[in-house]
N, C-alpha and C positions, 0 to 999 in steps of 0.2 A: 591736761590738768583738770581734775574734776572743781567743780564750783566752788563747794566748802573752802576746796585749800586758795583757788583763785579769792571768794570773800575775806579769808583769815588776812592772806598778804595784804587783799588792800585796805584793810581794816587798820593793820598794824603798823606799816611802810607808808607812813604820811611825806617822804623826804624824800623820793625817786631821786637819784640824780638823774639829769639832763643829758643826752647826747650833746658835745660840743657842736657848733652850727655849721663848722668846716665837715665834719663825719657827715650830718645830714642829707647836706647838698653832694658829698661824695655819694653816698649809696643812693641818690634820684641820677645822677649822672652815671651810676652804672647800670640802674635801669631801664636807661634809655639809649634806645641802640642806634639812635643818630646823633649820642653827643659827639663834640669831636675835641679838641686838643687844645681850643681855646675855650669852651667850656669848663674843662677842667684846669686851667692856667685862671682864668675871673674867680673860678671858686675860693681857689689856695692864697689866690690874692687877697678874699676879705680879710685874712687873717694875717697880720704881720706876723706875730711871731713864729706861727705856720709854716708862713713861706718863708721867713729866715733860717731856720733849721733845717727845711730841704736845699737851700741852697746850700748850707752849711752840709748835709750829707754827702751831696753829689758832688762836694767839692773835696770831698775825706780822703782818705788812703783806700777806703772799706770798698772804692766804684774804681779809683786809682786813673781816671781818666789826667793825661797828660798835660790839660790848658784848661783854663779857668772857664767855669760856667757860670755867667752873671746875669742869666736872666731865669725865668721858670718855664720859656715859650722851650730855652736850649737845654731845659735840663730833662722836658716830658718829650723830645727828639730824640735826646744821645740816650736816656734811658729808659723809653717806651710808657706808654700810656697808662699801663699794668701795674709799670712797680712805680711809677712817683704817686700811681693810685694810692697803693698797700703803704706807701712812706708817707703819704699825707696823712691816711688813716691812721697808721702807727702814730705816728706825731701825735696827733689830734687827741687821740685817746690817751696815750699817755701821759697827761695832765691829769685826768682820773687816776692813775697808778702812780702817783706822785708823792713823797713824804710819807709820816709814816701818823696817823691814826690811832690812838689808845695804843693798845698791844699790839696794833696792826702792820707787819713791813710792807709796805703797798711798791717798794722795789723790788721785794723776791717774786710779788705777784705778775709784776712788768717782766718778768726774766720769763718768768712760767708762760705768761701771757705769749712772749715773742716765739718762746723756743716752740711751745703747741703748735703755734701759727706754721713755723720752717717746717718741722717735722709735720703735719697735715698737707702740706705745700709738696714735700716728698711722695708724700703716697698717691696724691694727685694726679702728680707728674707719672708713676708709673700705674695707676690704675684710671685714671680720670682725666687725660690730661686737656679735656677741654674746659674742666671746670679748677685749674691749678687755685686760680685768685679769689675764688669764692672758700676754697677749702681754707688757702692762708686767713683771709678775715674771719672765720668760723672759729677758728681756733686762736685769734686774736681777742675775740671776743667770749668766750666760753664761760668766762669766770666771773663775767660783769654783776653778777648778782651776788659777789663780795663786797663788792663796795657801797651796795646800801644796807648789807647785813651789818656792817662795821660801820655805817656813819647813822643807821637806824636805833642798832642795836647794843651800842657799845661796850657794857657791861656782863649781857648777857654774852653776844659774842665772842667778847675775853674769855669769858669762863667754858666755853666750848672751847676756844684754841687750847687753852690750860689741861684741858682734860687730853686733848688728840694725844697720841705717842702713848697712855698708862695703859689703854688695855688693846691696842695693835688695830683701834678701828679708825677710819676715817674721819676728816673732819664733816662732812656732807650728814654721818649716821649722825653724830654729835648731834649735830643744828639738829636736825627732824626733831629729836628726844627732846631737845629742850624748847623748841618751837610751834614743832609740829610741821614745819616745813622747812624746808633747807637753802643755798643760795641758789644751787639750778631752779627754782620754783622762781624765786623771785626773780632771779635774772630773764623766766619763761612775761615776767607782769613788765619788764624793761622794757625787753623788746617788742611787746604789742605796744606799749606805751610810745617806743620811738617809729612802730610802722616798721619794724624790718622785716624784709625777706621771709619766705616763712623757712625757707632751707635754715637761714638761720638762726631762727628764734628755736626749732626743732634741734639744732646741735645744743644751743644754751642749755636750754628746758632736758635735755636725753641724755649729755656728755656721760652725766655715772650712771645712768639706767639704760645704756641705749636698748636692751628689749622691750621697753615701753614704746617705741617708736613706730609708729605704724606708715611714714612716711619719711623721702629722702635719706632712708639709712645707709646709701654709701656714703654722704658726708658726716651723718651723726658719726656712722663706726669708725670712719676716720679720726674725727678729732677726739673721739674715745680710746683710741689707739693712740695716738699721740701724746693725750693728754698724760697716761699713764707712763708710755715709754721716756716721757722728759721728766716724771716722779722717780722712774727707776733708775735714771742716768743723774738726778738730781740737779735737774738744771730749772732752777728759780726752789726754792724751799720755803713755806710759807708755815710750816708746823706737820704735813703729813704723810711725808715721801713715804718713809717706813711703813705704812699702811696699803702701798701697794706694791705689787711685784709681776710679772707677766704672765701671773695662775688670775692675776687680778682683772684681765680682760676677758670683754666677754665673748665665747665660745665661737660664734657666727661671726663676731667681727675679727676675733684672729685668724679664722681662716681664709675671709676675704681679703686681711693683708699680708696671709703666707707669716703668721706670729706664731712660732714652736714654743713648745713650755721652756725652752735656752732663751728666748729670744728670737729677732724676726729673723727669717731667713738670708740666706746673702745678698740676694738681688737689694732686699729692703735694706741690709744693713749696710752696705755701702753708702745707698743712698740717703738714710735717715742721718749717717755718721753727718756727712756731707754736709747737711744743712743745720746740723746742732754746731758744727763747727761756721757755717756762717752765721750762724746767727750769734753766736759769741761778739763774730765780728760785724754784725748790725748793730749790737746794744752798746758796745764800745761806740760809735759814735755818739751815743746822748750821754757819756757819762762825761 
């Protein structure tokens, strides 16, 4: 991001939201490759209602384990390190994607949010598969720079959403024009704000431009691919599915994950099928 548009955001974005303080402590506990399992067990503990709702996950139909899991020591055992990670985070942030905001449905944006997350989690798995959980949280997070364009911008905003659909462009051109920046920019001033990763402040800040990317673009074109393929399958609809279709990704990144002008190829379609269908069945747990 060049300066000007870094000064414009901070000039005008006096409201950052906050990362919750459970998410925090999650991504320093992933950066450190001696945490261990009771680490992440103190974490999820500050937060009661955190850890209520993982218990409340692990104990769903969605895991289907057969005997009750009543503690959080037995639920990062029977479920692995990885995903009560990704279900803490999920949690966590989903308080941000909560209710709905002026014109804003911050539930279709949680749907968009999760289904990115599984389908980047897919391509992962078959092009990446040592970095699967960094991709899912990349693509959990992509969007984050909606939620201060709408608690920042409220009216302005409106009238961006209101316009998406009349003349077939995206919401992202909308904001630039009436802005002069859009929410990957600001979600790009988030995440330095919150110190993340830079794998992932790089997907936030790239998701609609990934050839601006000049670093970690297997994960940018991942959740650019993703991000698009769950508009075109219409999973979370927030005002601008119809604004893409899969002529709509970009060129290098459909090739790196086998995307034809039909659609991804079979290997991928199986597998992205796969995880739009779980994650149907992850969001049905918080509803």
């Amino acid at each position: 991001m060049d300066k000007k548009t870094k000064f414009k955001i901070e000039q005008n974005v006096k409201d950052l939201p906050t990362l919750p303080a459970v998410a925090t402590k999650i991504f320093e506990v992933t950066n450190d490759p001696e945490a261990s399992v009771d680490d992440l067990k103190d974490i999820i503990a500050m937060d009661q209602v955190v850890a209520g709702r993982i218990l409340r996950a692990v104990n769903s139909a969605y895991y289907g384990y057969p005997r009750q899991i009543n503690t959080l020591s037995q639920a990062i055992v029977i479920l692995g390190f990885n995903n009560v990670r990704s279900l803490a985070l999920s949690v966590s942030i989903m308080e941000m994607f909560s209710g709905r905001e002026g014109g804003f449905d911050f539930s279709q944006l949680w749907i968009h949010a999760v289904g990115t997350a599984f389908c980047a989690r897919a391509l992962a798995r078959l092009f990446n598969p040592k970095s699967v959980e960094q991709y899912f949280v990349a693509g959990l997070l992509h969007d984050i720079g909606l939620v201060a364009m709408n608690r920042c911008f409220p009216e302005k905003f409106a009238e961006c959403l209101s316009s998406v659909g009349k003349d077939g462009r995206p919401l992202y051109i909308h904001e630039r024009e009436t802005f002069e920046f859009n929410h990957a920019d600001v979600g790009c001033v988030m995440a330095n704000t919150w110190l993340l990763p830079q794998n992932l402040t790089d997907t936030i800040t790239f998701h609609h431009e990934p050839q601006k990317a000049e670093d970690n673009r297997n994960i940018v074109y991942a959740v650019h691919v993703a991000d698009i393929l769950c508009k075109v399958n219409n999973f979370g609809d927030f005002g601008d599915n119809e604004s893409f279709d899969y002529s709509t990704i970009y060129e290098k990144a459909a090739d790196m994950y086998h995307i034809g002008p039909d659609g991804p190829k079979e290997e991928v379609l199986k597998e992205v099928e796969a995880d739009i269908e779980e994650a149907s069945g992850f969001i049905n747990i918080f509803s």
